[in-house]
VEXLO-742748 format. One line per 8 residues: number of its first residue (from 1); their letters; for each residue x, y, z of C-alpha. Coordinates in pm, 1 decimal. Each point is the difference from the previous one (the first is absolute). Layout:
BEGIN
NUM) a) X,Y,Z; ...
***
This chain:
BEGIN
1) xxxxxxxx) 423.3,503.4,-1451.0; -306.8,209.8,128.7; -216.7,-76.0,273.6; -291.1,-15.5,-223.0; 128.3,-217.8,-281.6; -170.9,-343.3,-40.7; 281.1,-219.6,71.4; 68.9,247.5,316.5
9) xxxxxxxx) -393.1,-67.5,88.7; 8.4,-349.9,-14.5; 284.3,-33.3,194.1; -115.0,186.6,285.2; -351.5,-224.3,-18.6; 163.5,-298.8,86.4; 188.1,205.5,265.5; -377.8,77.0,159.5
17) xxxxxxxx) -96.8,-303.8,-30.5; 311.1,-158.4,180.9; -97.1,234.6,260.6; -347.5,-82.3,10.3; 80.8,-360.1,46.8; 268.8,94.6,271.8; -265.6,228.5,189.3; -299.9,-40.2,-169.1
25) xxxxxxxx) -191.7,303.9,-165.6; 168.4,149.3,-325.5; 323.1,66.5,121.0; 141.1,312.8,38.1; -257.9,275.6,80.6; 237.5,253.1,32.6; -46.3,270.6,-321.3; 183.4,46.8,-260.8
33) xxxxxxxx) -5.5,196.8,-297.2; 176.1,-89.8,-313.2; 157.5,344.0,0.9; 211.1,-40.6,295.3; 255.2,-216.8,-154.9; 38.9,227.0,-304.6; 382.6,137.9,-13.2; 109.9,199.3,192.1
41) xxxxxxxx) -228.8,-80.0,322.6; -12.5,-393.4,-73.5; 109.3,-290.0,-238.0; -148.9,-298.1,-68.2; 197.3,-295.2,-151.5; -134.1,-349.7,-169.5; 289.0,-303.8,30.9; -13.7,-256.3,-273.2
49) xxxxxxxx) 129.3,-354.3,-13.8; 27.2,-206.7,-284.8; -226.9,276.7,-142.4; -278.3,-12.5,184.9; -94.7,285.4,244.9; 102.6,-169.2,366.6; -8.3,297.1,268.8; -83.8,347.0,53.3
57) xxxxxxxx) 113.3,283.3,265.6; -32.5,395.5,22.3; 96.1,245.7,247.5; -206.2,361.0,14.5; 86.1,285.6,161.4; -89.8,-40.3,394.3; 87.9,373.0,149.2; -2.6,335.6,-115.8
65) xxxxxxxx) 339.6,37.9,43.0; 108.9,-208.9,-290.3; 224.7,-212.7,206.4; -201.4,-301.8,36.9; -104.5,-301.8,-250.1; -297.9,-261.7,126.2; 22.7,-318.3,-120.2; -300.4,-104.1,-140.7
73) xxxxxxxx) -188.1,-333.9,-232.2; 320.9,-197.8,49.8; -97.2,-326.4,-143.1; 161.3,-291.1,-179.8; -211.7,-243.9,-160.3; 25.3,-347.0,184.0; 152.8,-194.0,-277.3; 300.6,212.6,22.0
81) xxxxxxxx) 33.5,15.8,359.0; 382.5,-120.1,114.9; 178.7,104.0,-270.8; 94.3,357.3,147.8; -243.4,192.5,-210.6; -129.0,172.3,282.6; 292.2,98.1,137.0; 150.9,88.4,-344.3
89) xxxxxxxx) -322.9,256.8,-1.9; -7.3,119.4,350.1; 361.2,118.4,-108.4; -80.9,125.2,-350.7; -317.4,202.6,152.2; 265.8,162.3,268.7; 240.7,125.8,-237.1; -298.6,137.8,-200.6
97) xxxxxxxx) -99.3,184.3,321.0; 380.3,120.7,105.6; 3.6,80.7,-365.1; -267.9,272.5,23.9; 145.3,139.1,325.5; -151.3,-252.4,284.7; 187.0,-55.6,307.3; -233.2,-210.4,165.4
105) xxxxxxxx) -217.7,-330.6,-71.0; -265.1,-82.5,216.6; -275.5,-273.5,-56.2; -245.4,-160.7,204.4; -139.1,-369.3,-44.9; -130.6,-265.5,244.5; 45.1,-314.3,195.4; -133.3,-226.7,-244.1
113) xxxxxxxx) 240.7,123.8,-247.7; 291.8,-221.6,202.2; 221.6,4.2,-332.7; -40.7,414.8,-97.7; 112.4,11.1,366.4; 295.3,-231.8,-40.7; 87.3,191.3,-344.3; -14.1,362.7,205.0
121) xxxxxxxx) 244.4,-134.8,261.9; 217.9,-151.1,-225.3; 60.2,306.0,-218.8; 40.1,235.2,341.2; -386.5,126.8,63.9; -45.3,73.5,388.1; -314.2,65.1,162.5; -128.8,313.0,14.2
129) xxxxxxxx) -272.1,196.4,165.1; -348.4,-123.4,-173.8; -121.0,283.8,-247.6; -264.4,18.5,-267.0; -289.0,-233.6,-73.7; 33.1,-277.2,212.4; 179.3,153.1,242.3; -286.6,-98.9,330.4
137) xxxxxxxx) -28.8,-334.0,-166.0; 42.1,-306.8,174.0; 339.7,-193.6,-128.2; 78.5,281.7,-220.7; 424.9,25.8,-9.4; 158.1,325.0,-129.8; 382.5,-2.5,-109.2; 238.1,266.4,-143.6
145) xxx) 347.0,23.3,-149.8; 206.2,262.0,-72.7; 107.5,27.6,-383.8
***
């Protein structure tokens, strides 16, 4: 589904304002551009359960050498939370990413996000040096994976 597409946008809204509530502001500031996750430099998927849209996640291209995927607007609506959607996604977004040539995830998220953290563990994520927007921010945790 594209980036841009209204089920896509509404999705990622209630990601933001997650956020907001975790850390207060909008949620994530960092920029994106609905282009990024356009095949072949990015995906972005929509999960469904019992027909309604329940989660969202993308990766984009994160280095010029085409080698690495970032993680980004991983979200799972809260009614649907523990029922392994999100890991179901996290999964389904990295084969989308090994698919196009990725051999590296990376993400970053934060310490109010105690059960993205838990998820990134479980599935293998380690921590990695900070990069990108939030990478001088206070509580800000950065994890990668190799695909």
């Amino acid at each position: 589904m594209r980036f841009g597409a209204p089920v896509s946008r509404a999705l990622v809204a209630a990601a933001m304002a997650d956020l907001g509530q975790r850390y207060g502001g909008g949620g994530d500031g960092t920029p994106v551009d609905d282009v990024e996750f356009d095949p072949p430099n990015g995906t972005f998927l929509v999960a469904f359960a019992n027909g309604e849209p329940a989660g969202c996640a993308g990766w984009r291209s994160h280095s010029d050498t085409d080698d690495v995927a970032e993680l980004k607007r991983m979200y799972v609506a809260p009614r649907f939370r523990g029922i392994g959607l999100a890991t179901m996604l996290l999964r389904a977004v990295e084969d989308a990413a090994r698919g196009s040539g990725r051999t590296e995830m990376i993400l970053e998220c934060g310490d109010k996000q105690p059960e993205a953290v838990a998820l990134y563990q479980k599935c293998g994520y380690q921590p990695i040096p900070h990069f990108g927007f939030y990478k001088d921010a206070p509580g800000v945790k950065s994890f990668g994976r190799v695909l």
